[in-house]
Phi, psi and omega in degrees: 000134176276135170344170123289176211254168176230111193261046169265328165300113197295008194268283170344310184308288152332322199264318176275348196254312211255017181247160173324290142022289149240052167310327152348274198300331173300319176307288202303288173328283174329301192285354165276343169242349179236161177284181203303306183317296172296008186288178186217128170275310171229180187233125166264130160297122200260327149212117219274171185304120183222112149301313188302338177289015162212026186277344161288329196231101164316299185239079180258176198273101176272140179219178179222099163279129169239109177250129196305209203253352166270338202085018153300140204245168220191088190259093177252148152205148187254163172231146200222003189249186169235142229218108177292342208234042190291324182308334182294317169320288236278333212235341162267327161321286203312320183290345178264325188271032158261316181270343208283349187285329204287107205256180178315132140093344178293147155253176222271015164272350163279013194276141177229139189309157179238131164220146185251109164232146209230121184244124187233118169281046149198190166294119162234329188256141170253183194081332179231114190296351202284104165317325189256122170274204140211122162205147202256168160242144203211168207246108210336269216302311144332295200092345170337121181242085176285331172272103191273340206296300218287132174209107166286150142233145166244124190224116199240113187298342190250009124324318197305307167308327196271338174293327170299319173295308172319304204278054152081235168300081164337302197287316176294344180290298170328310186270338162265016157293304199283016170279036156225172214283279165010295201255351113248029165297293178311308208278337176316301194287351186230004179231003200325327206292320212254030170251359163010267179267028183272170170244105202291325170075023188216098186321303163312296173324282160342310188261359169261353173292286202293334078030246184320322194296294177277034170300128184262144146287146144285171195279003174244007130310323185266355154290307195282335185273345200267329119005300189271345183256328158323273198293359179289304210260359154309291198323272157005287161310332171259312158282027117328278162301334189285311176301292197299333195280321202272323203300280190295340163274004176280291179310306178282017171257332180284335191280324164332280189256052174255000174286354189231319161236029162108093207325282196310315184299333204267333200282312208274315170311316196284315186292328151326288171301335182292312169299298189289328091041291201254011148300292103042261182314324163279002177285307196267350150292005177075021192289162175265156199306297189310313179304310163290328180293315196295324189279338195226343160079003149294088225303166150307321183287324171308294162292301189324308180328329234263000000 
């Protein structure tokens, strides 16, 4: 019997989201992450689910384009990798499915609002504890918010997860999440395993549970996804040791020099440079700031000082 599939993997992610089939659930996840204005009754998929559009490149981005039944476009993709130059991205994709609207001989009122919703396996926005972000182009002093086309969303799975951890009681964290459309939809994608026996009340939720339990893969799929789940728990797995590698030579660089200024004091100085030393390398691997201060327990102001 084959694994089950985890549909935080983005080739699962797509199959599931990006078929005709389950336009539903692509509905409910959209209306579920954008505001009253912006929900959708139908959607056309603008490019359905292809393994071959991503079999050369383990990590590439799959996203799912969509448009309502007004011509609002609709960019969802999840990334499982962590990206130093992701804001860049993220803001040249939202300019293709904007301008990508405008064919020969049209003018520019036929242009429709665009939103970017960005499901991120890692730390990306620092400064804000919120797992879901919303962001406008707004006028600096005012707050005017004139260019109404433009909407990013970020929704960073691994907050969602480190809060649940915050509040104590996991399962109990967990049941106060999914009281909302949103929060579950996140535990879904990140918790699907422990949602069985919750009790969801949400019919999509319910039938993408139900879904993902009986994904079948083909062998060339099931190459790409194991490929792409490969690299979740190398990453995973590496920053792990990378958090323990800093604990323990930070102590033993502290306990050296603690014959001279005083054990405790030496243990904390020594664990400090070491952690920033290994700050430093996942800062130039392209880790986001947040992901490090969160890993090494260091502030943000600290590294950037560093």
């Amino acid at each position: 019997m084959s694994e089950k599939v985890t549909p935080r993997v983005d080739l699962a992610f797509k199959k599931l989201f990006g078929v005709e089939e389950n336009k539903d659930l692509l509905i409910s996840l959209i209306n579920a992450i954008v505001s009253e204005e912006d929900q959708v009754a139908d959607i056309t998929l603008l490019n359905p689910y292809n393994p071959q559009n991503f079999r050369d490149d383990k990590l590439s981005i799959l996203d799912i384009k969509a448009q309502s039944i007004i011509g609002k476009r609709y960019n969802i993709e999840i990334q499982i990798t962590p990206d130093a130059d992701y804001d860049k991205r993220a803001l040249y994709y939202w300019a293709k499915l904007y301008t990508e609207q405008l064919q020969k001989s049209e003018g520019y009122a036929s242009l429709n609002k665009a939103i970017g919703i960005h499901i991120l396996n890692f730390f990306s926005v620092p400064g804000s504890k919120k797992y879901h972000n919303v962001f406008h182009l707004k006028e600096k002093d005012t707050g005017i918010h004139y260019f109404k086309n433009m909407e990013l969303h970020t929704i960073e799975l691994s907050k969602f997860e480190a809060k649940l951890k915050e509040d104590g009681d996991e399962r109990e964290a967990l049941l106060r999440a999914i009281q909302t459309s949103l929060g579950r939809w996140v535990a879904f994608l990140t918790h699907h395993d422990r949602l069985t026996n919750v009790p969801l009340n949400d019919p999509q939720v319910e039938r993408a549970l139900g879904v993902i339990d009986e994904m079948n893969l083909n062998t060339q799929e099931r190459d790409l996804y194991e490929g792409h789940l490969k690299w979740l728990w190398t990453e995973a797995a590496a920053l792990k040791t990378v958090a323990q590698d800093s604990f323990e030579e930070g102590k033993a660089e502290g306990l050296e020099k603690g014959t001279a200024i005083g054990l405790e004091k030496g243990i904390k100085t020594g664990g400090q440079l070491k952690a920033l030393e290994i700050a430093k390398a996942m800062l130039n691997r392209g880790m986001d700031i947040q992901a490090v201060s969160d890993l090494t327990g260091l502030s943000i102001e600290m590294i950037q000082g560093s």
